[in-house]
C-alpha positions as CSV (number, residue, x, y, z in Angstrom):
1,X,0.0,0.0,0.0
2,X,1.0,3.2,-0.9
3,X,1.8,5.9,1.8
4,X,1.2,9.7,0.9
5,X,3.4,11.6,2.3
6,X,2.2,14.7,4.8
7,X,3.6,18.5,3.8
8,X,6.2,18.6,7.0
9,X,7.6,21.8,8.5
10,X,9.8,20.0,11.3
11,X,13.5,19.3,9.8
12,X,12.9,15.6,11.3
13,X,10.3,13.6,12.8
14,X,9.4,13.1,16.4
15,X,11.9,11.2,18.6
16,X,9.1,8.9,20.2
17,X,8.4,7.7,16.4
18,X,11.7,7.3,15.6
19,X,12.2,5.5,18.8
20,X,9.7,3.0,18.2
21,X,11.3,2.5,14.2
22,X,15.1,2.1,15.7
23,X,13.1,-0.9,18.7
24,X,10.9,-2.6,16.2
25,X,13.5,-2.6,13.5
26,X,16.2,-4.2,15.7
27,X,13.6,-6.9,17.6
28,X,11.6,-6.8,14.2
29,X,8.7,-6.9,16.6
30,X,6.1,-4.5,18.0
31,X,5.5,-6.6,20.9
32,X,8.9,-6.7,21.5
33,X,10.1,-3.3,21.0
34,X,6.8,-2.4,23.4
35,X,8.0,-4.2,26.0
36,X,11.4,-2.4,25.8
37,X,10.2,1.1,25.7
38,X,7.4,0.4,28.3
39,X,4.2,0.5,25.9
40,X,1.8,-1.2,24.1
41,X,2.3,-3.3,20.9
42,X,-0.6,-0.9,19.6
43,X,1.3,2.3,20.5
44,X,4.4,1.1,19.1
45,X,2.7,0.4,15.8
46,X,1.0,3.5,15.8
47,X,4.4,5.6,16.2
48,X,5.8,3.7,13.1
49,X,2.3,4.5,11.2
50,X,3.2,7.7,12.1
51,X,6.6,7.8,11.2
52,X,5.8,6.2,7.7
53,X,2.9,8.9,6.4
54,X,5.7,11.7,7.6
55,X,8.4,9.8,5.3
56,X,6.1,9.2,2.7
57,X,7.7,5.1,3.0
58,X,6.5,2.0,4.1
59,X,9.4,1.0,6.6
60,X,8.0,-2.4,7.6
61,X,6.2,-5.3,5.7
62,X,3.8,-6.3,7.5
63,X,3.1,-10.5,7.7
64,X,0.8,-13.1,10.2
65,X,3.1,-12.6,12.9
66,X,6.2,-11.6,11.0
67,X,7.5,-8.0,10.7
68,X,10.8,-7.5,7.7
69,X,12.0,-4.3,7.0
70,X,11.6,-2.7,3.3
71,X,14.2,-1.4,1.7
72,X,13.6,2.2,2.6
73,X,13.7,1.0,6.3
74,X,16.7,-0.7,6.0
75,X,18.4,2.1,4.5
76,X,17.0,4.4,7.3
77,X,17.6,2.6,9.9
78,X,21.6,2.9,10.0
79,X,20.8,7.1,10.3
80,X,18.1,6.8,12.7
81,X,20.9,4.8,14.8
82,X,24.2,7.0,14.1
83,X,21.9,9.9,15.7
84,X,20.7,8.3,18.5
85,X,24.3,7.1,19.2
86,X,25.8,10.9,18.6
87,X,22.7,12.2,20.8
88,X,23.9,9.3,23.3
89,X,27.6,9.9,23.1
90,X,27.1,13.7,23.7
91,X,24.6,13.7,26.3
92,X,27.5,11.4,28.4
93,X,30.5,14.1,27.3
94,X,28.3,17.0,28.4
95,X,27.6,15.3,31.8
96,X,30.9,13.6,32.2
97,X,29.9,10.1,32.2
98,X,32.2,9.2,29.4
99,X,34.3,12.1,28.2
100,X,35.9,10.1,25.3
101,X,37.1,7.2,27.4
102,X,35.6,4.2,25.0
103,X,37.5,3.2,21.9
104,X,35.3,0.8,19.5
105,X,37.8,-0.8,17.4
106,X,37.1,-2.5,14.2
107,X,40.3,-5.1,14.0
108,X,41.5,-7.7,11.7
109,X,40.7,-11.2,13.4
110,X,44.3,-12.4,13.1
111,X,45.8,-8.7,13.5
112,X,44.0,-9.1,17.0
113,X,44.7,-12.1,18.4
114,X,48.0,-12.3,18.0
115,X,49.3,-8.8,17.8
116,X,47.2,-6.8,19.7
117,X,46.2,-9.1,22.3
118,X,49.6,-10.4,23.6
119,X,49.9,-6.3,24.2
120,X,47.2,-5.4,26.7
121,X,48.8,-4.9,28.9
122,X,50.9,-2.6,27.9
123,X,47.8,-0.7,26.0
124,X,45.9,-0.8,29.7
125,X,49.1,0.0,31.4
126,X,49.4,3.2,29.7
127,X,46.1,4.2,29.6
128,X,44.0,2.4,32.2
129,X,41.0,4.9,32.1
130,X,40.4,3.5,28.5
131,X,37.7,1.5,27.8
132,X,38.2,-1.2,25.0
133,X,35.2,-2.1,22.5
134,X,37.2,-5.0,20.3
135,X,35.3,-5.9,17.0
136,X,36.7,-7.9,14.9
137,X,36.0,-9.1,11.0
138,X,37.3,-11.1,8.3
139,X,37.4,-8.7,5.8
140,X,36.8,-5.4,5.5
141,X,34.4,-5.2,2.7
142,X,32.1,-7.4,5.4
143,X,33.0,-4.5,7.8
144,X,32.1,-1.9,5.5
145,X,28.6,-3.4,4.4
146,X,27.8,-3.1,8.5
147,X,27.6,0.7,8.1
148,X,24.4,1.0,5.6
149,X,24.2,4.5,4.7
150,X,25.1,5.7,8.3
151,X,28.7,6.3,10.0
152,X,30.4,3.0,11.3
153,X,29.8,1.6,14.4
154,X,33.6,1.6,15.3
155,X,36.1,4.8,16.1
156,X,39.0,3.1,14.3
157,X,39.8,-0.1,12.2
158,X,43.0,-1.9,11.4
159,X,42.6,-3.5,7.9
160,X,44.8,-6.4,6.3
161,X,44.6,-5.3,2.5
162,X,47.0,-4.6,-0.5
163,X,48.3,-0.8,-0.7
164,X,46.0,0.0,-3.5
165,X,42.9,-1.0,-2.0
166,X,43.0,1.3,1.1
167,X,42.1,4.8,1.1
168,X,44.4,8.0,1.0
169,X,44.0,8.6,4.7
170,X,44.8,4.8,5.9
171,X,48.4,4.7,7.6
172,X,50.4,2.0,7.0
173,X,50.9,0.2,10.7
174,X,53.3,-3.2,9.7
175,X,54.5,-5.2,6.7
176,X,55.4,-8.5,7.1
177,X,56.7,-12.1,5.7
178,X,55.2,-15.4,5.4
179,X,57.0,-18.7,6.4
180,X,55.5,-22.3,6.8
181,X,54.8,-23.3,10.3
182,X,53.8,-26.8,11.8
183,X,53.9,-28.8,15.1
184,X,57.9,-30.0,16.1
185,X,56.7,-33.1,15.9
186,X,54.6,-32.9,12.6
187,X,55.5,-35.6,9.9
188,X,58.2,-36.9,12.1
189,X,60.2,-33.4,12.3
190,X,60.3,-34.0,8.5
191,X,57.8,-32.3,6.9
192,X,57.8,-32.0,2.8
193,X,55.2,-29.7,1.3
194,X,54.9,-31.6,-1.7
195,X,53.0,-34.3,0.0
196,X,52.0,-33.4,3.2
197,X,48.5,-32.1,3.7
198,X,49.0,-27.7,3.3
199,X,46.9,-25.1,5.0
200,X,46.0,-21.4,4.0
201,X,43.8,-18.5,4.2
202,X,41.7,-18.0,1.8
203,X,41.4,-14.5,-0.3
204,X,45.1,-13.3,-0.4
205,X,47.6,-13.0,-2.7
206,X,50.7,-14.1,-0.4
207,X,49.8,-17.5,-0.7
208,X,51.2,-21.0,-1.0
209,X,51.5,-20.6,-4.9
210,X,53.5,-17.2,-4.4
211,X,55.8,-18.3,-1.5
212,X,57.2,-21.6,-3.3
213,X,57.4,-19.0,-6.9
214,X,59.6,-16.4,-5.0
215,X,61.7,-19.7,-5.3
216,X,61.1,-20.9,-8.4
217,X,59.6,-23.5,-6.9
218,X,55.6,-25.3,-7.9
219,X,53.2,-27.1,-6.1
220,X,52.8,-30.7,-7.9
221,X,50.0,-31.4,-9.9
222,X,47.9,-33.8,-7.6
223,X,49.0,-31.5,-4.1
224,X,46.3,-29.7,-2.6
225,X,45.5,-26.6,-0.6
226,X,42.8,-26.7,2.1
227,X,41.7,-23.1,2.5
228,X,39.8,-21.3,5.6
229,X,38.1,-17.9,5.7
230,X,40.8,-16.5,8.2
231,X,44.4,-17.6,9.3
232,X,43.3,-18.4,12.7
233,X,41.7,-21.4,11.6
234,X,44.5,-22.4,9.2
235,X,47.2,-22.1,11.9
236,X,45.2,-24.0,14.7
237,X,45.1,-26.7,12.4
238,X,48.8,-26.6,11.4
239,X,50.2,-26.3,15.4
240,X,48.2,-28.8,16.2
241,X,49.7,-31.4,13.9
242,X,46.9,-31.3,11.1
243,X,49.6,-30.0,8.7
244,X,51.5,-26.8,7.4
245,X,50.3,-23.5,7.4
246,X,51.8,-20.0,6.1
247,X,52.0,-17.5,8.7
248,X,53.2,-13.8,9.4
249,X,56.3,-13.0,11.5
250,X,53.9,-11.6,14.1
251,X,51.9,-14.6,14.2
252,X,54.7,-17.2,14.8
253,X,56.0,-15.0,17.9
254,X,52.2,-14.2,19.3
255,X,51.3,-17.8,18.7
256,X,54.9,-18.9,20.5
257,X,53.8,-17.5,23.9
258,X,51.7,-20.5,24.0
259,X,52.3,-23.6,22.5
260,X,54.9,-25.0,20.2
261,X,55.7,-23.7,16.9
262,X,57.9,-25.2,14.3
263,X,59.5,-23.3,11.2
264,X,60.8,-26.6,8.9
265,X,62.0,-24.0,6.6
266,X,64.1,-20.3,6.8
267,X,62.9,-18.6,3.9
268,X,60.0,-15.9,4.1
269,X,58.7,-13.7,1.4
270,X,57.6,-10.3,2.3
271,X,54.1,-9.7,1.9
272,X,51.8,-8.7,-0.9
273,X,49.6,-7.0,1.4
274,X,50.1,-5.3,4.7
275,X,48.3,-4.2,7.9
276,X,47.1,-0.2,8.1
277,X,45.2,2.2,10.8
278,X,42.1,3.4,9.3
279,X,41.8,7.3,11.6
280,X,38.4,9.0,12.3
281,X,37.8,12.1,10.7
282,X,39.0,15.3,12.5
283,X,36.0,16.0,13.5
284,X,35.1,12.5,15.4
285,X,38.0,11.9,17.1
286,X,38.0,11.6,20.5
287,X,41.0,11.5,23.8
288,X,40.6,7.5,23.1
289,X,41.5,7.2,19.7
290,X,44.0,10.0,19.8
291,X,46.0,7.9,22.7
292,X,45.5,4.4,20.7
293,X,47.0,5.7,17.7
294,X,50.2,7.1,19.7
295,X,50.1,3.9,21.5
296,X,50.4,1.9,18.3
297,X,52.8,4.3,16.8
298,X,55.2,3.9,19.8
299,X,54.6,0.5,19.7
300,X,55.7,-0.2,16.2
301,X,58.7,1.6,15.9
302,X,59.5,-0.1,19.7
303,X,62.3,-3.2,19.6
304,X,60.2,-4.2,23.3
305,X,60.3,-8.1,23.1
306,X,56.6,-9.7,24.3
307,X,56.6,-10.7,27.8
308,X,55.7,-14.9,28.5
């Protein structure tokens, strides 16, 4: 059904109606998103009614005890949520409830479980009135979809891509090799990747193919690659005798803090793609992401080993 929209004079529409939209749309319920706000089902339904004749959109379709967003609402609904969360976010800076102290971090999965993780402490240490929101994703074009057509959810993102596929603003945070890694005891301390079962993460370039090229080397024919979505899977697998697995410098020492780790072989080929530090704009950075990005900074230009 076709919705009419009304002649509006306000520059936006109520905040109760928008209310109800932003409760409804994330419980896709009426009942639901009543109980959350303290009113009825019929109240809530009436505020989105209300909100859709002052659009001029259908937001919801409307099933036998189903509710789905349209289009329209699902491209609303990422605004309707970036201004609560500014309203939100200001209201706790203007009383002092949180003047910039939380940092939501958007973080390659691998960049933070064995880089960032192993250096808490240190992160804490230096700033202990900062309050860590870690997020993590396999890629970033899956991050990126998240946003809709509002800002990101997260202050800052670290992003495993190729030079070329970040934008101008990105800063380059750490550019590493790849070596094969596997349990000591893996294939009898022998390991040979032309027969032995090989590991990798799926959707890069510095793979298995380009590491044995960089020494004019092939895979045979009939060998095989299994391939995961991140190298957190791959490299379980491989310390825990399943295999061989490439991995990053920073992996092998992170992942050395707490199990075994074997390197059968001493070459490493620097990396196709590296790791970079995605700022805020000027405008939306905070006392939290200003100390994180110093922290990293000092960090990667420090020779500090990582504590056991």
């Amino acid at each position: 059904m076709a919705i009419r929209a009304r002649a509006q004079t306000a520059p936006f529409p109520p905040l109760a109606w928008l209310r109800a939209f932003e409760a409804a749309a994330r419980h896709l319920s009426f009942t639901q998103a009543g109980k959350e706000l303290n009113m009825t089902q019929s109240s809530i339904s009436q505020h989105v009614r209300n909100l859709e004749h002052w659009l001029g959109r259908e937001l919801f379709v409307r099933q036998t005890r189903a509710l789905a967003l349209t289009e329209a609402g699902a491209n609303y609904l990422p605004v309707v949520r970036e201004a609560f969360g500014v309203l939100a976010r200001g209201t706790r800076s203007f009383v002092g409830g949180d003047p910039g102290q939380e940092l939501r971090l958007l973080c390659n999965l691998t960049f933070a479980t064995w880089w960032l993780c192993p250096r808490l402490d240190r992160l804490m240490n230096a700033h202990p009135w900062l309050k860590l929101d870690l997020q993590t994703a396999t890629w970033g074009v899956e991050a990126i979809s998240t946003s809709g057509a509002g800002a990101p959810n997260w202050d800052l993102e670290i992003r495993f891509a190729r030079p070329q596929d970040v934008s101008a603003s990105a800063e380059l945070l750490l550019e590493d090799s790849i070596t094969p890694i596997c349990a000591p005891d893996f294939a009898d301390g022998a390991p040979d990747w032309r027969r032995d079962r090989l590991f990798d993460c799926a959707g890069t370039m510095s793979n298995w193919e380009a590491w044995l090229d960089s020494q004019g080397l092939s895979l045979p024919s009939e060998q095989v690659v299994h391939r995961a979505s991140t190298y957190v899977i791959a490299l379980t697998a491989a310390v825990t005798g399943q295999g061989l697995a490439l991995a990053h410098g920073f992996m092998i020492e992170g992942l050395a803090k707490t199990c075994a780790v074997h390197q059968p072989w001493a070459h490493r080929m620097p990396l196709f793609e590296a790791y970079f530090l995605q700022p805020p704009p000027e405008h939306r950075q905070t006392p939290a992401t200003r100390a994180f990005m110093a922290w990293i900074e000092d960090e990667m230009t420090s020779a500090a080993p990582l504590t056991a």
